[in-house]
N, C-alpha and C positions, 0 to 999 in steps of 0.2 A: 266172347272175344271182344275186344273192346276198340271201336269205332276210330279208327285213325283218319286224321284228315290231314292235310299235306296245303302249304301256301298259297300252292297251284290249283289248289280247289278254289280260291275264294277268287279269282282272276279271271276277268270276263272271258268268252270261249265265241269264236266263230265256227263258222265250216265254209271252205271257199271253193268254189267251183275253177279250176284251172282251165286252160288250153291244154289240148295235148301236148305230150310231152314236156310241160312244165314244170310238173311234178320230178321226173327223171331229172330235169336239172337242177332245181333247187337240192336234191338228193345231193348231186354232184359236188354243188356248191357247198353245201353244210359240211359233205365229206371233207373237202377240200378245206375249209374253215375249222375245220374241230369242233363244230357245232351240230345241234340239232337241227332235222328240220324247222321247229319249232321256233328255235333260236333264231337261224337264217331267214326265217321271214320275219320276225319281229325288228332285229339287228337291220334288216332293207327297211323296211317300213318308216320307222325310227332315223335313220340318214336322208328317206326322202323327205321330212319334215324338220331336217335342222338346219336350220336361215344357212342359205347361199353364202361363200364370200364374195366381194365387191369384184368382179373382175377388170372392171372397164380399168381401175390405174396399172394394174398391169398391163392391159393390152396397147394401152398410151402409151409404157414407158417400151415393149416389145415397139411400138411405131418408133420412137426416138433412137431407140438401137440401130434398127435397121437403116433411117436417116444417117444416122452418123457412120455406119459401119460403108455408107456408100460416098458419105464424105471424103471420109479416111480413104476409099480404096479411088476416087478421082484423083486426090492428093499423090496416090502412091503411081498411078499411069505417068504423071506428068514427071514426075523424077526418074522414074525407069519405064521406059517403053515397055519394052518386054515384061514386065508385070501384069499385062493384060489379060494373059493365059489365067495368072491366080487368080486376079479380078475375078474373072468368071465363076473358078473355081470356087471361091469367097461366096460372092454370091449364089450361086447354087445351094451351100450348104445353108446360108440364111437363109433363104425363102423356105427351106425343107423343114430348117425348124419354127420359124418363124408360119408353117401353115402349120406344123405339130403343136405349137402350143394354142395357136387359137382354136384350134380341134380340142387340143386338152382341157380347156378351161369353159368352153360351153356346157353347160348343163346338159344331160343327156336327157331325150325326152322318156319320162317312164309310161310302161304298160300299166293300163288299169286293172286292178284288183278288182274280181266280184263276191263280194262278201253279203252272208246270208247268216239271218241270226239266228240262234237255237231260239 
């Protein structure tokens, strides 16, 4: 019978010691993904090493929103009293989003891999 070898042969090979129940959710996730396990760790590993975007000018231009958006709504008190109710309301929803995307654009801290070689 004659000797088949496959791409995946010539590609380096680990074996990694997990936390409990880590295993179970990478499972999860690969499920979830249409991927292998294989895949799903490789496809993470691979996005923890691709250079960051710059976040700092968005989070300037999120400061300059929120500045203006509270210009605009003193502007708006001073013509209509009773605008103050939205005011509020206004601002409420900015600061909501306004803590949502600076939560969204931090990088998350990752868990360390322990990787052990054949």
């Amino acid at each position: 019978m004659p000797d088949k070898t496959f791409p995946s042969h010539a590609l380096d090979k680990e074996a990694l010691r997990l936390r409990s129940g880590m295993r179970d959710s990478l499972a999860s996730a690969a499920a979830d993904n249409g991927r292998s396990m294989n895949a799903e760790i490789v496809k993470r590993l691979e996005e923890s090493f691709a250079p960051r975007p710059d976040t700092s000018a968005l989070l300037n231009r999120l400061d300059r929103l929120q500045r203006d958006l509270a210009r605009t709504s003193d502007s708006l008190v001073k013509v209509d009293p009773e605008a103050a109710a939205a005011r509020a309301a206004m601002e409420k929803i900015a600061d909501e989003v306004y803590d949502r995307q600076r939560t969204e654009v931090q990088p998350a801290p990752s868990a360390p891999l322990k990787i052990k070689k054949r």
